[in-house]
C-alpha positions in Angstrom: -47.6 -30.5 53.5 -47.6 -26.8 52.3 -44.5 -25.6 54.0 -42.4 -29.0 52.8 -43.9 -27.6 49.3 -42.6 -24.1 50.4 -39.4 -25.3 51.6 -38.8 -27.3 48.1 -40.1 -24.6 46.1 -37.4 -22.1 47.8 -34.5 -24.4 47.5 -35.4 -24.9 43.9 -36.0 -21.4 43.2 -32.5 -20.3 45.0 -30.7 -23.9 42.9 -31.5 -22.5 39.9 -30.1 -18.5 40.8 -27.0 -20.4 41.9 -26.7 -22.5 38.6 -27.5 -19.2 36.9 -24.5 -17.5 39.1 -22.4 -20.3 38.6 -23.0 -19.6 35.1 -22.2 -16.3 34.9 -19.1 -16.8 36.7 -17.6 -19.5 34.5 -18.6 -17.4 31.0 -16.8 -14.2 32.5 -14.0 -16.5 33.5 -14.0 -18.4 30.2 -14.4 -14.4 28.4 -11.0 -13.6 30.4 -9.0 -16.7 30.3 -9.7 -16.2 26.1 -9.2 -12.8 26.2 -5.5 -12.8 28.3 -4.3 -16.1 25.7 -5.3 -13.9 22.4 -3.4 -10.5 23.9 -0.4 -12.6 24.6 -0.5 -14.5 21.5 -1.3 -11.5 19.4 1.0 -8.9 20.7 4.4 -9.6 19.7 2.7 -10.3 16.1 1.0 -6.6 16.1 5.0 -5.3 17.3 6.4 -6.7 14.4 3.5 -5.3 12.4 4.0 -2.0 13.9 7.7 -1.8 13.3 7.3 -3.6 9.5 5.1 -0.1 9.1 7.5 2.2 10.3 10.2 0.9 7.8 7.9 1.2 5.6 7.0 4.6 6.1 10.4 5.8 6.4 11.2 4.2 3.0 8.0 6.1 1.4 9.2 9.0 2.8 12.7 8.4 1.4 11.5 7.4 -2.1 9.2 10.5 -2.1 12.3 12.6 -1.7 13.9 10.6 -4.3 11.3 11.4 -6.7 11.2 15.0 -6.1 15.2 15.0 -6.3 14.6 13.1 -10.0 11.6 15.7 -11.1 13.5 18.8 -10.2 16.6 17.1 -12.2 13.6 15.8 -15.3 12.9 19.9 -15.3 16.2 20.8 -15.3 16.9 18.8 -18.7 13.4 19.7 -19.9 15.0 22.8 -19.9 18.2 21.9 -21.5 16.7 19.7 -24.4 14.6 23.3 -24.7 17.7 25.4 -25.1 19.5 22.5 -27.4 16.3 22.4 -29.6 16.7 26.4 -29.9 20.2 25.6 -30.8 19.7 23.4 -33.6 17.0 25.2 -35.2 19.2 28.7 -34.9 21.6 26.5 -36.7 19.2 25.2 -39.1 18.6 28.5 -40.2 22.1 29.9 -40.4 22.6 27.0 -42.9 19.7 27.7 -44.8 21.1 31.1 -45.1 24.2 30.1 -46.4 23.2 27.5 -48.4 
């Protein structure tokens, strides 16, 4: 009667590492089944992302040098009005002087 319990006790014990194996197995293949389906969903989506931000970038980098074009042309007639303002007050003053 003690080895039939062995012998039971041993198949039960090595059933359960298989169901434990088998286990294993089916998670890891259920892990990279999951993980092959997102890549190939998710890949052309993160492509067109990735192209979306380099049009993007190389519009930022043409609006930057759009805005540096308009402040050095702001500084220019920053300049100008300065000179005109001169102007009109030099005139100011020649009229007070004759008038």
């Amino acid at each position: 009667m003690n080895a039939y319990l062995v012998i039971l006790a041993q198949s039960v014990a090595t059933a359960a590492i298989e169901i434990i194996i088998l286990l294993l197995c089916a998670g890891v293949v259920g892990f990279l089944s999951a993980w092959f389906y997102q890549k190939a969903y998710f890949t052309p989506i993160i492509r067109k992302l990735e192209e979306e931000k380099e049009q993007l970038n190389r519009r930022i980098e043409e609006l930057n040098s759009e805005i540096s074009g308009l402040k050095s042309k702001i500084s220019g007639m920053e300049n100008l009005l300065a000179e005109k303002e001169r102007e009109i007050q030099e005139l100011k003053n020649q009229m007070k002087k004759e008038g």
